[in-house]
N, C-alpha and C positions, 0 to 999 in steps of 0.2 A: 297284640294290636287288634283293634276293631274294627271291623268295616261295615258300611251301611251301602247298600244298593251294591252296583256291580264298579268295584274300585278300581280297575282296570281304566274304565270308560273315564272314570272320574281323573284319573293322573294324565290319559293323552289330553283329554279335553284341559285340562291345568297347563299342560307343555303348550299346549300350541297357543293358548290365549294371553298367556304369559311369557312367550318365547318364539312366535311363530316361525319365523325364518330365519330363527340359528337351526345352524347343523344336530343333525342327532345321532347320524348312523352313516359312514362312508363306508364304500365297497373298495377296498386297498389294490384292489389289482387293476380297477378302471378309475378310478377315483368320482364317480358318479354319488351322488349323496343324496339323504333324506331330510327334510327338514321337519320340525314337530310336527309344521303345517300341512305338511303332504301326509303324514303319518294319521294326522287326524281326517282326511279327508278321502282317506278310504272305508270307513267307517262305513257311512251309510248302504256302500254295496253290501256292506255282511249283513245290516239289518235287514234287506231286502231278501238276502239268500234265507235269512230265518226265517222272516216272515212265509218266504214261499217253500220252504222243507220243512218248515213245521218245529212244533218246539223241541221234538226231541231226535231233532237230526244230530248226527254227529257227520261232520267234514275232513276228510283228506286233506291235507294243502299238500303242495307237489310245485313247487319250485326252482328252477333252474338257477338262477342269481339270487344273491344274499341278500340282494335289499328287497327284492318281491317276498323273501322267506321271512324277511323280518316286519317288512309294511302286513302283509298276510298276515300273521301271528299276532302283531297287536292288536290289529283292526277285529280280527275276529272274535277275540277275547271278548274286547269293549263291546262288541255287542251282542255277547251272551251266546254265541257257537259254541258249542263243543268240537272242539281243533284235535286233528290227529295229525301232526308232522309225520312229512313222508319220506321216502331216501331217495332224493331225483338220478342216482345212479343206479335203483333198483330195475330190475327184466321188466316185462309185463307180467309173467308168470307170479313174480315175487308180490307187484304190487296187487297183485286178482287175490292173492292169497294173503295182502297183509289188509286189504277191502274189505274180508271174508270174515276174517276172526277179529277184526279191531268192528264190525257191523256200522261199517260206513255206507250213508245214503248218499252221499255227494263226495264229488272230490273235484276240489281247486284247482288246477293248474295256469302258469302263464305261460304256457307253450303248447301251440297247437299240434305240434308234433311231438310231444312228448312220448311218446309209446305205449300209452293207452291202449287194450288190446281186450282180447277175447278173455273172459270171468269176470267183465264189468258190465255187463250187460245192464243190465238193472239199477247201476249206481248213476244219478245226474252228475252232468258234466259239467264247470263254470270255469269261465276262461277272466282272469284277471287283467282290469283294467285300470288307468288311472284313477276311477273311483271307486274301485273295489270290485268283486267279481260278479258275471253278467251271464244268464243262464245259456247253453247251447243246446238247440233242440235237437234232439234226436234224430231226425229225419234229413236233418242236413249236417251236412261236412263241417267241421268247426273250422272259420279262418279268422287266425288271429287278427287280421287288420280290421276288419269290420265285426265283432262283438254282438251277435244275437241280443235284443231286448227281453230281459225274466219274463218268463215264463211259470206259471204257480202248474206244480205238478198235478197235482189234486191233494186228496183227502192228507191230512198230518198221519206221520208213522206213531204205530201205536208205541206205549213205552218201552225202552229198552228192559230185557230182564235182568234184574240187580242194578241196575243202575236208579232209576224211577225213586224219586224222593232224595236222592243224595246230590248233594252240592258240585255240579262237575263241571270245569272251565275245558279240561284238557284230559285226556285220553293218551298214556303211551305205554308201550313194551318196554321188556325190564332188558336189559343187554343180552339175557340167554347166553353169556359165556359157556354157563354150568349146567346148561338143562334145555327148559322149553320158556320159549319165554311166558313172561306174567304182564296180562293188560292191568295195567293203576290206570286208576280213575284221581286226578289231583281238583281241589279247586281254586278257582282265585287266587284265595287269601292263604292256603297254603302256598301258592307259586309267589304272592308278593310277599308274603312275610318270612319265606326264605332268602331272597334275593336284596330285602333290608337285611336281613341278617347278615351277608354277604359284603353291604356296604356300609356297615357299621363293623365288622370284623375287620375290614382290610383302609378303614378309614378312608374310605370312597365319597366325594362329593361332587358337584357338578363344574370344578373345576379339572375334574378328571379325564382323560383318553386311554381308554382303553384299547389294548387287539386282542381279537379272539378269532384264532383262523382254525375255526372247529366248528365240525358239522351245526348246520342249525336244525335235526331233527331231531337231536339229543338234547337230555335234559342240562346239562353242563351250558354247551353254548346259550339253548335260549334260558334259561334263568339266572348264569353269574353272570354272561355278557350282555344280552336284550333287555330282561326285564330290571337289572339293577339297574343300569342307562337310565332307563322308564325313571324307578324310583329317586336316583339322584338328579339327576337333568342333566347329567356330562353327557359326551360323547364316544362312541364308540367307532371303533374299524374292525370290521366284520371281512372273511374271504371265506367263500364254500371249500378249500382245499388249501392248506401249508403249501409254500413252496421257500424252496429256505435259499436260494436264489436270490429271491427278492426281499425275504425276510427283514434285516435291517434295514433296508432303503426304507418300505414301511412304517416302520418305526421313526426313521427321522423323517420324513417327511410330514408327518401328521401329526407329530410332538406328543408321539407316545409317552404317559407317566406309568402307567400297570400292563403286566403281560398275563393271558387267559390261555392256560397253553397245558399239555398233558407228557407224561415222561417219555414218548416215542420220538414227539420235538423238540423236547430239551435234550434227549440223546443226542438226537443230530445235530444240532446248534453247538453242542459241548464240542462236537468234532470239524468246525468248519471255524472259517476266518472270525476273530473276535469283532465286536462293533468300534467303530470309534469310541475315543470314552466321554467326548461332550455327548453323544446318542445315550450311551451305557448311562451316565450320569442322570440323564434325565428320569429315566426307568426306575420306579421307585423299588420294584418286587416282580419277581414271575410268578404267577399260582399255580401250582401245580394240583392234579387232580385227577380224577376216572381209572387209575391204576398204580399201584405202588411206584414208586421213586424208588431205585437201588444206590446205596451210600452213593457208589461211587461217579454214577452219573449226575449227581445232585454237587459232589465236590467238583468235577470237572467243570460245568456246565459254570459255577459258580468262580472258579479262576480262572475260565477261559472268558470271562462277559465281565466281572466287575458286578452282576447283577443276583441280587440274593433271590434266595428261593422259597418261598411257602407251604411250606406241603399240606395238603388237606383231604377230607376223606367225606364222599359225600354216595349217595345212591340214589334211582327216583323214586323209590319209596317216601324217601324226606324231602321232594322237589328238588336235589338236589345235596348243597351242603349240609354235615353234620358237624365237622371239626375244622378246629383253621388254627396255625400256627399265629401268632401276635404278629403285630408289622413290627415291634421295638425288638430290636435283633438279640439287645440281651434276655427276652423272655420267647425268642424260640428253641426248640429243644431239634439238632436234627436227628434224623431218622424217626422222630414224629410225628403222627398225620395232625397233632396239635390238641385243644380244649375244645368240647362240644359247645356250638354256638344256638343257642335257644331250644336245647333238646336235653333232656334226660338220657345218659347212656349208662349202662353198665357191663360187666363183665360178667358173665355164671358159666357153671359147671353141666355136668348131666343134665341136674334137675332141678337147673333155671336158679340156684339159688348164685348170690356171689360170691366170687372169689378174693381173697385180700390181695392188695398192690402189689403188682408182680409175678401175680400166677396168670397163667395163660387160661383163656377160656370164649368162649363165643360173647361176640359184642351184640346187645339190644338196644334198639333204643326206643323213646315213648314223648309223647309230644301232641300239639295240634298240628302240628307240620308234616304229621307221620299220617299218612295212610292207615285208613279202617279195614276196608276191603279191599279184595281183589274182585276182578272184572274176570267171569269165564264164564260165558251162556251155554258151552257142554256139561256144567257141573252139575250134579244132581240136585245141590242145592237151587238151582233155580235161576243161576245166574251168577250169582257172587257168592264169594266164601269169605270169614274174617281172614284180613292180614294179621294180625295180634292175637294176644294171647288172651284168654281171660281179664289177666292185669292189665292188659292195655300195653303190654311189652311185644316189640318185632322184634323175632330173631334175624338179623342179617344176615348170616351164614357165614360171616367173617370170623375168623379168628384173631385175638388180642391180648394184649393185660392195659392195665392203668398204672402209673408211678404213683407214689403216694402226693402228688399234687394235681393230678387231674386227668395224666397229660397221657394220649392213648397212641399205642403203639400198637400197628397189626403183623400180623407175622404170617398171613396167608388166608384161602377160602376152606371152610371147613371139609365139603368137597372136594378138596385137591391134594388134602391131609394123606401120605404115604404110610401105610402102618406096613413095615419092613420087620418082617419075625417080632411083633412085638412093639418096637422100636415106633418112634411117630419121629418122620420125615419132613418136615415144612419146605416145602419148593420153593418162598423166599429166600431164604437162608441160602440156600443153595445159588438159586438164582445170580446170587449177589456176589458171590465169590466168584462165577463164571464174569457176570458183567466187568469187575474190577480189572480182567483183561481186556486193555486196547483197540485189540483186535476184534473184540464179540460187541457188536451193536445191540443184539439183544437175545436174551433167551427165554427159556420155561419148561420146568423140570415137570415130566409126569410120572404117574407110575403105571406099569405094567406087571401082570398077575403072574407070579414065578411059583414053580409048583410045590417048593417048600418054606420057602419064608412068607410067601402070600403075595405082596409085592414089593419090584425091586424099582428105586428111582431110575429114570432116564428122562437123559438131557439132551435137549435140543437147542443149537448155537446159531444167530445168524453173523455174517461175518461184518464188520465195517466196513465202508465203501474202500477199496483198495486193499485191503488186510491181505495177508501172507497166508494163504491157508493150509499151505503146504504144513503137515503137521501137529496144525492149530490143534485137532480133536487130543492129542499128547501132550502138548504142550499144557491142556487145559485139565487133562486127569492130573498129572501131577501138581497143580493148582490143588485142585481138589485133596488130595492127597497132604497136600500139606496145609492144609487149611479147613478142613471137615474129618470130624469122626469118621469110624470104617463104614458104620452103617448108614453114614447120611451122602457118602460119594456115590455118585450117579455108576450103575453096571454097566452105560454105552453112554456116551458122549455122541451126540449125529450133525454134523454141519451142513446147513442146512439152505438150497440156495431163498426162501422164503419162508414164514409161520403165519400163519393163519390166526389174521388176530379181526377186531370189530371196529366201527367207526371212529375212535377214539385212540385208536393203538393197543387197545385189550387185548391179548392174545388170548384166542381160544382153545382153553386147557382140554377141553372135552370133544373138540375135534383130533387132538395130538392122541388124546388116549384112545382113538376112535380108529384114529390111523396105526395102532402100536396092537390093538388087539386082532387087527388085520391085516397084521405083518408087513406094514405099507408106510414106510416113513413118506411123509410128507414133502411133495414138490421136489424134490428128488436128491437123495442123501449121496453126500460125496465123499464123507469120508466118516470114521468112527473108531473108536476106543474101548476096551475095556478099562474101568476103573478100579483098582484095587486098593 
């Protein structure tokens, strides 16, 4: 797809001149809504925040409610900010420190208490208002009721280093499950020609309602939920936090057809009261997304709802989605993240070469959708360094195979690969056998360093709401026991009363190993097993 000028601006201004006051974006837990027209008529405040931060500012948004987060987010787009979505439940401490490395001049927020604090010193402050956001001087007190008139700071920030010449709509960190995180630099037309991908994959049109009750500072929410809306003209229901309470009332109330949803709330939904089936029936598919599906929460979730499942595999290096199961049930395949959607991917070995159908090996992928560089102004290089390879190949750090029809299935992060005297571990695999217990909400195998085999798998359990734990950690070795080789059952099973996962549900593997090489299980271990 081509784009000429800034196609962002060009699709709000389409919505609201051709649509103005239909709906575009409800908030499901107030039921307060957006219409194209409001959407388009915040606009002009972001031109004005450009105009006076200069052309190569980059902004914070820092929103309390999903529809500021999402009014925020387009508006700024369309008028050529560089947007860094922020996590409005982070400290001050975190947000000084995510100001600092993502080199934001400004930062948005719609709350004058939001906890703005000491290592902002130097970043301007713009408080959002019905037309968009409105500078707040320094010298005085920000009060939301009354909204300071912009102020031009002075001279424009000089260029970003690594960024300067490259196409950037948006700026974000990569999930840091496995490491430190990575600032990507996305543009535009990467962010909308994944998110047509999106509604061309899952056969999305503006007859469509979507929910998506997932953060909006992740690439997930705002590219499969916000900006595909944007590109079809359906409507979306948008909530800053799951509550599975009210989950199906949501759904029928606002004639939900698609669900935008990740495996930590399909778990939970698999375990609670099914929907009606006139509700279920309406619901075309759930997409799932941001971390593997285990079978058997995928099979549960699916005979407790009536509601078929999509599994898909996407990261923000490619704005989002990579693969996507078909919506015609006879061409999905389960336990596969599905067919690459407008991406090149492959499988290779050591040394980048591929593998034939069925051998495991780290998955790449190559595209205009894919990220060139990375964004890191400590690097020697100057600022940024390539994402890819020579070829034009990223390696994801996933691990995979392909079937001999396309269809790609992962089997874990390369990082998280256990090598057990030799032996390679995959903590899916494992994983999946624990979840297939009732009683286990969720887990994630790591390993720790044993002084003769190298390292030995352990597993960590959480339990399901009311489960029996009495136990459970035995119950679940011999699970293992009968269902995994010697060398792939976990040496300690630890039930655990929480896991430390990321805004998505991602459990953080590299925290668990972090807590195992410091003899410190996590949030506080109740019970355990040896496996044999």
């Amino acid at each position: 797809m081509h784009y000429v000028g800034n196609p962002v601006r060009a699709l709000v201004e389409r919505r609201a001149r051709d649509s103005s006051e239909r709906t575009a974006y409800v908030e499901g837990a107030t039921g307060k809504s957006l219409t194209w027209g409001s959407v388009a008529d915040g606009v002009a405040g972001w031109d004005a925040l450009g105009a006076s931060a200069g052309p190569h500012a980059r902004a914070g948004l820092l929103a309390g409610t999903s529809l500021e987060m999402v009014k925020g987010f387009l508006a700024a787009l369309a008028a050529g900010v560089v947007i860094a979505p922020l996590d409005p439940g982070a400290s001050p401490a975190e947000l000084a420190g995510q100001a600092a490395r993502l080199g934001l001049s400004v930062i948005v927020t719609d709350d004058a208490g939001s906890g703005l604090g000491a290592g902002l010193e130097g970043v301007e402050h713009w408080l959002l208002g019905d037309r968009g956001p409105q500078a707040v001087p320094a010298q005085r007190p920000v009060q939301a009721q009354r909204p300071a008139q912009a102020q031009r700071p002075g001279p424009a920030s000089p260029p970003p280093d690594g960024l300067d010449g490259l196409d950037v709509a948006m700026i974000m960190a990569s999930s840091g499950t496995t490491g430190t995180p990575k600032i990507i630099p996305l543009s535009a037309s990467q962010l909308l020609d994944t998110a047509a991908g999106v509604a061309s994959a899952h056969q999305l049109d503006d007859r469509a309602t979507g929910y998506s009750p997932l953060p909006l500072f992740h690439i997930n929410g705002l590219v499969v939920g916000v900006l595909a809306t944007l590109v079809t003209g359906g409507r979306l229901v948008v909530d800053r936090r799951f509550s599975a309470g009210r989950f199906w009332k949501v759904v029928a109330d606002y004639g939900v057809t698609w669900l935008n949803l990740v495996p930590a709330i399909i778990s939970i939904l698999a375990q609670r009261q099914a929907p009606p089936a006139e509700v279920a029936g309406r619901v075309g598919f759930a997409r799932s997304a941001s971390a593997p599906l285990p079978t058997p929460v995928r099979a549960d979730f699916e005979q407790r709802t009536g509601i078929s499942v999509l599994e898909t595999y996407g990261m923000t290096e490619a704005a989002s989605q990579i693969t996507a199961n078909p919506r015609d049930p006879a061409a999905r395949r389960p336990g596969s993240v599905g067919l690459p959607v407008d991406v090149a991917l492959r499988v290779v070995d050591r040394d980048r070469q591929p593998v034939p159908a069925g051998d495991v090996g780290q998955v790449q992928i190559r595209g205009t959708r894919v990220v060139a560089r990375y964004w890191s102004p400590a690097d020697d290089a100057g600022g940024s360094r390539p994402a890819t390879g020579p070829d034009g190949w990223l390696a994801t750090g996933d691990l995979g195979w392909m079937d001999a029809d396309g269809y790609v299935y992962l089997v874990g992060r390369l990082d998280d690969v256990i090598n057990r005297g030799g032996e390679k571990v995959f903590p899916l695999e494992v994983e999946g056998v624990l979840l297939a217990d009732a009683a286990v909400a969720s887990a994630a195998v790591v390993g720790r360093p044993h002084p003769v085999v190298g390292e030995e798998p352990i597993a960590f359990v959480l339990p399901a709401p009311d489960a029996d734990v009495d136990g459970l950690a035995e119950r679940l070795s011999q699970r293992c026991q009968a269902g995994l080789s010697r060398f792939k059952r976990p040496a300690e099973i630890i039930v655990a009363d929480s896991l430390p996962a990321g805004p998505t549900g991602k459990i953080r593997h590299a925290e668990l190993r972090a807590a195992l090489a410091g003899d410190d299980a996590p949030n506080g271990n109740v019970a355990s097993t040896a496996a044999t």
